[in-house]
N, C-alpha and C positions, 0 to 999 in steps of 0.2 A: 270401492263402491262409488256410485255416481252421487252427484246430488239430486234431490228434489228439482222437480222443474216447474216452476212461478206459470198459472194460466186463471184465468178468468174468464175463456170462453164456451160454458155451461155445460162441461163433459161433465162434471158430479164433483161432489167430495173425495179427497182422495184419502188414503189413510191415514197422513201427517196434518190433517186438516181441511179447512177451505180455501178453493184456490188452490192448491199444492197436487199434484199430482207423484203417483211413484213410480221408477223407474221403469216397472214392465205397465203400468196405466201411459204413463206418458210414451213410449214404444209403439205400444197399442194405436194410441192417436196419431200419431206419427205414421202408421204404415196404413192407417184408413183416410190421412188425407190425400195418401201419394195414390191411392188407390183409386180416388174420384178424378172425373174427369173438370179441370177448371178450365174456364176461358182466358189462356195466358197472355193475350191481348193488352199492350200495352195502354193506360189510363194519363190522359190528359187530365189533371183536377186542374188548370187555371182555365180551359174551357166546359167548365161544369162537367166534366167527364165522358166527354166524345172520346173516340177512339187517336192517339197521337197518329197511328199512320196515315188517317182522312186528312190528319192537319201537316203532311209532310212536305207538299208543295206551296204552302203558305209560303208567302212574302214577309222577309224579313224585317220589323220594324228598324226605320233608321234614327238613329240618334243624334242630335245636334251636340258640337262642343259647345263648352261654353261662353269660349271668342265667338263663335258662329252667332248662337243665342245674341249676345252682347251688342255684335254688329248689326246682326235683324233688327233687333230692339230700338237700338239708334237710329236706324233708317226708318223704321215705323212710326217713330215720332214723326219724322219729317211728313213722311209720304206714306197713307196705310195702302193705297193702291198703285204701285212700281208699273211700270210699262215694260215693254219687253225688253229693250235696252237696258232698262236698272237692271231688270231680271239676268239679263242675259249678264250682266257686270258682275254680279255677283255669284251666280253660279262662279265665273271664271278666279274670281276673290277669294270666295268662301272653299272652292271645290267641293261642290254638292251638281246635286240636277235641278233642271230648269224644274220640272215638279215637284221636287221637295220643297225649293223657294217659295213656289206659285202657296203649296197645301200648308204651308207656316204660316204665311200672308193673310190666308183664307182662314184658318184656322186662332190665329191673333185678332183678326177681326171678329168672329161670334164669340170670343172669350171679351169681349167690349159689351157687347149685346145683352150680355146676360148678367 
């Protein structure tokens, strides 16, 4: 014999209790959910739950190491606004791209602001 099967989602009392369903009730449920039609569309919850395949040509967020972090950091003190030579020095340093450097820069600057 099977077990009881654990549910709390408002099919009834079953006859081992509440919550608990029996094996031809839980059966039962089981062959009227395969029976509904669901939208098996995959859910994004960290974009409040758009659909994931709208978000599939999304650009990849890049990540800084921590030397990367370290070295910006030190240079920002000197200099918060790099010219395109510092720029261009560092992409080649760091091996990032010229707008990653530029959007840290820019981005290190309004985290001052506020």
């Amino acid at each position: 014999m099977r077990d009881n099967h654990q549910f709390d989602g408002g099919v009834g009392v079953g006859e081992h209790g509440a919550g608990l369903l029996s094996d031809d009730d839980f059966d039962a449920w089981i062959t009227t959910l395969l029976e509904e039609d669901f939208d098996m569309t995959p859910i994004d919850f960290d974009t409040g739950g758009s659909n994931i395949l709208d978000n599939k040509n999304k650009r990849k967020k890049s990540r800084h190491t921590k030397e990367q972090i370290q070295a910006l950091n030190s240079v920002f003190e000197q200099c918060d606004r790099p010219n395109e030579n510092k720029i261009k020095g560092f992409c080649e340093k760091l091996n990032v791209k010229r707008s990653q450097i530029k959007t840290w820069f820019q981005n290190r600057r309004s985290h001052l602001k506020v």
